[in-house]
BATIMAR-779589 format. One line per field, with one value per residue: residue in one letter; chain; x, y, z of N, C-alpha, C in turn. Coordinates in Angstrom, 3 decimals. Layout:
type c(A/...) .
mol c(A/...) .
npx c(X/...) .
npy c(Y/...) .
npz c(Z/...) .
capx c(X/...) .
capy c(Y/...) .
capz c(Z/...) .
cpx c(X/...) .
cpy c(Y/...) .
cpz c(Z/...) .
% end
This chain:
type c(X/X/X/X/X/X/X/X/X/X/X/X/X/X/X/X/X/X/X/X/X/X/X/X/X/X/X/X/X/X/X/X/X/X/X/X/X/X/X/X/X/X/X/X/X/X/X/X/X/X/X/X/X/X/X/X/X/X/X/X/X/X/X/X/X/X/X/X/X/X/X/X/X/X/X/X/X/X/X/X/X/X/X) .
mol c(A/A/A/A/A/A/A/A/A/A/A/A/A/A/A/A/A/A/A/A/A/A/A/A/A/A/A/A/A/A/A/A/A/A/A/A/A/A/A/A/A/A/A/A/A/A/A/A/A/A/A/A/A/A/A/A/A/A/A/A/A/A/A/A/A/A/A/A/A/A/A/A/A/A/A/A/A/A/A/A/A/A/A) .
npx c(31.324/31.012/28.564/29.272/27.069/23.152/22.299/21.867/20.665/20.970/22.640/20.382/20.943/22.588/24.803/24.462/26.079/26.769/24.582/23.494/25.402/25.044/22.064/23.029/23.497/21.394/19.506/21.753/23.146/23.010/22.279/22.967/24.246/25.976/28.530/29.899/32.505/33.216/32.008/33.603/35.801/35.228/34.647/34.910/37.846/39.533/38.216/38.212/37.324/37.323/39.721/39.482/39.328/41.423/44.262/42.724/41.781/44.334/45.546/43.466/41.060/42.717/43.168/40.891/40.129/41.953/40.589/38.271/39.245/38.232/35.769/34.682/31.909/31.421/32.300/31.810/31.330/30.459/28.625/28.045/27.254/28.157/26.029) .
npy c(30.047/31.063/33.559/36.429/38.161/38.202/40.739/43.750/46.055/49.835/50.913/52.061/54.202/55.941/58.325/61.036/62.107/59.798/58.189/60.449/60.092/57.315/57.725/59.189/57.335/56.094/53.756/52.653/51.161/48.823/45.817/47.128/47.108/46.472/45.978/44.815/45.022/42.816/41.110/40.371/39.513/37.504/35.767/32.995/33.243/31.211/30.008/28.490/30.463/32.517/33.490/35.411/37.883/39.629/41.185/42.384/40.793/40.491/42.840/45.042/44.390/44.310/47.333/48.241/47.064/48.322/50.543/49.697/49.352/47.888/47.211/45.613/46.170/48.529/49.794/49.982/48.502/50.074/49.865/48.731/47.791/47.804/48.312) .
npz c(-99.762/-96.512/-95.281/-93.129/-92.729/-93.689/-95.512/-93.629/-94.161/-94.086/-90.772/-88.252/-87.185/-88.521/-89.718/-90.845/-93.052/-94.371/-94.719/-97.053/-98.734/-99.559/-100.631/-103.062/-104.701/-105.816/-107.570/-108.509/-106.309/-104.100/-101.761/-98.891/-95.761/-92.923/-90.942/-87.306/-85.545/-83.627/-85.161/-87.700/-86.305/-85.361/-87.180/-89.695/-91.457/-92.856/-94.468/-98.151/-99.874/-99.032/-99.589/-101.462/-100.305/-99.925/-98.148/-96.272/-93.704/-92.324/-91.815/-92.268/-90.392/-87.822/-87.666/-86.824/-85.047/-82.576/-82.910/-81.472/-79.226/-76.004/-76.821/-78.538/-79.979/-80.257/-82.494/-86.458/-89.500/-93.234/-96.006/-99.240/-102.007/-105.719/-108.477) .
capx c(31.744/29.506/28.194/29.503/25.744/22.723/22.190/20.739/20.418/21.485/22.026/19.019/21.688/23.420/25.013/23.628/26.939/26.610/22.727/22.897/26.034/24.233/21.023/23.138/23.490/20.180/19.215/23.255/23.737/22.284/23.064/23.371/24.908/26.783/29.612/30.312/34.681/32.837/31.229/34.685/36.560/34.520/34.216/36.312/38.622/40.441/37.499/38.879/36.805/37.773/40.996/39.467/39.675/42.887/44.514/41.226/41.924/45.434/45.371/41.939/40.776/43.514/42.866/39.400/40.089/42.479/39.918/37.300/39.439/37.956/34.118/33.986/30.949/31.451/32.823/31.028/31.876/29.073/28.963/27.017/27.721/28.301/25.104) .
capy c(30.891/31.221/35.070/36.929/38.138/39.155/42.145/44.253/47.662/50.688/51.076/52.579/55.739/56.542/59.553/62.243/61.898/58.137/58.553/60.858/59.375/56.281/57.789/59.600/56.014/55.609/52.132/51.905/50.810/47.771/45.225/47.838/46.536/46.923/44.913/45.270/44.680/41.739/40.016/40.666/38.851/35.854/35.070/32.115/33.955/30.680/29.119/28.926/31.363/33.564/34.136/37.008/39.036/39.951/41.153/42.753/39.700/40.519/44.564/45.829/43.953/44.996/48.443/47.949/46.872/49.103/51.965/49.757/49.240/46.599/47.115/45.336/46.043/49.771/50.197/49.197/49.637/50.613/49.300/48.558/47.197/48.921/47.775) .
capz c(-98.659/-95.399/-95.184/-92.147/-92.075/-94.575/-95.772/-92.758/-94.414/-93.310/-90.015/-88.227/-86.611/-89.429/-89.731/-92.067/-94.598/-94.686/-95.932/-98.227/-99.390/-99.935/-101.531/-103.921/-104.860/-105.791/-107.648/-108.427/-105.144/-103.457/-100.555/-97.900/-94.709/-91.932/-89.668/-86.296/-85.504/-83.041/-86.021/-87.987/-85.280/-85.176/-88.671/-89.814/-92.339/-93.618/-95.522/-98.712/-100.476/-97.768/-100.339/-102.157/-98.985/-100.077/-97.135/-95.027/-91.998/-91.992/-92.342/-91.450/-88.885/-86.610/-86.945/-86.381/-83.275/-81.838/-82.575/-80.545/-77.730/-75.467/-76.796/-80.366/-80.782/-80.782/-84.000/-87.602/-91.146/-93.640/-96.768/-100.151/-103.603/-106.903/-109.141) .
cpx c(30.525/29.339/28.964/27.641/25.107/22.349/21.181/20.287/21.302/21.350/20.963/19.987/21.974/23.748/24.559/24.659/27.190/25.303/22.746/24.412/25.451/22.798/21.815/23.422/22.430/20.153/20.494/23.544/23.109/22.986/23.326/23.313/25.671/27.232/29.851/32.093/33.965/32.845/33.025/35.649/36.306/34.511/35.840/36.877/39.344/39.751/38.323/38.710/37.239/38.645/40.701/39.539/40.763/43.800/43.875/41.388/43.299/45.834/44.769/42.082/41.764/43.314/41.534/39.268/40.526/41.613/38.574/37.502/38.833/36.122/34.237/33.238/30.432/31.624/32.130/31.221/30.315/29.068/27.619/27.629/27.299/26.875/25.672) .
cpy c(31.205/32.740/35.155/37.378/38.553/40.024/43.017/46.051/48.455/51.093/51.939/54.349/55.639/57.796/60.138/61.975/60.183/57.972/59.276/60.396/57.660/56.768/58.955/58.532/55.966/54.276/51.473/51.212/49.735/46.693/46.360/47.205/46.944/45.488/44.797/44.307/42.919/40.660/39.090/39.364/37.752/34.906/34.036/32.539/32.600/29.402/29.594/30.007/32.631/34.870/35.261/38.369/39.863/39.701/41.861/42.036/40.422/41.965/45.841/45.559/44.242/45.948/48.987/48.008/47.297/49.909/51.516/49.211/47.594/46.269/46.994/45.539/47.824/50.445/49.135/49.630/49.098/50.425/48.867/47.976/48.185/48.108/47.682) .
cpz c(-97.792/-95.367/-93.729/-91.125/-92.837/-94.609/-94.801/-93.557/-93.434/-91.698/-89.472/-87.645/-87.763/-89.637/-91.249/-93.332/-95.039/-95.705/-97.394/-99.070/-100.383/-100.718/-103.029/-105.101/-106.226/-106.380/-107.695/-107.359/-104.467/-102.278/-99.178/-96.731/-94.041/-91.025/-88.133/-85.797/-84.583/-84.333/-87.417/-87.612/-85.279/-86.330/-88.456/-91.492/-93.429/-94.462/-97.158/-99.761/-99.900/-98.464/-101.336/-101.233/-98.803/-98.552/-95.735/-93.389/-91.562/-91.206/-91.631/-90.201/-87.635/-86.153/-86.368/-85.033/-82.477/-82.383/-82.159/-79.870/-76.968/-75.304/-78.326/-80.538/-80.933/-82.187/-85.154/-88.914/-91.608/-94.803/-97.569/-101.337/-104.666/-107.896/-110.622) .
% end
C-alpha cells in the first residue's frame, strides 16, 4: 500500500487539547501525523490494500469535505498510533 504521506508530526498550530492529549501519550504513542481533506481526496483508495480502510473513503471522507466547503485544505485530522 502507497502511504498517503510520512509521518509529519504534530502539526506546528495545534491546539492546546490536541498536545497535551498527545503528550499524555507519552512513549505509548508514536507516528504522529496529520491529513489535510485535499490529501484525503487525492489518494487512490482502490489499491487493494486500501481494503482495510473499512469504510473511511466511503463515510468519512464525505464529511470531511462538507465541513471544508470549497477549501480542502482547511480541514485536517490528527492522528497517532497506539504503541
Amino acid at each position: 500500500m502507497v502511504p498517503i504521506a510520512a509521518p509529519r508530526g504534530l502539526p506546528p498550530d495545534v491546539c492546546l487539547e490536541i498536545q497535551e492529549e498527545s503528550d499524555s501519550w507519552d512513549l505509548d504513542g508514536y507516528a504522529h501525523s496529520y491529513l489535510l481533506v485535499s490529501e484525503l481526496v487525492a489518494y487512490n483508495w482502490d489499491q487493494p490494500a486500501a481494503r482495510f480502510a473499512n469504510d473511511f473513503p466511503e463515510n468519512v471522507i464525505p464529511k470531511l469535505k462538507a465541513l471544508a466547503g470549497d477549501d480542502l485544505t482547511s480541514v485536517r485530522i490528527v492522528f497517532w498510533f497506539d504503541n
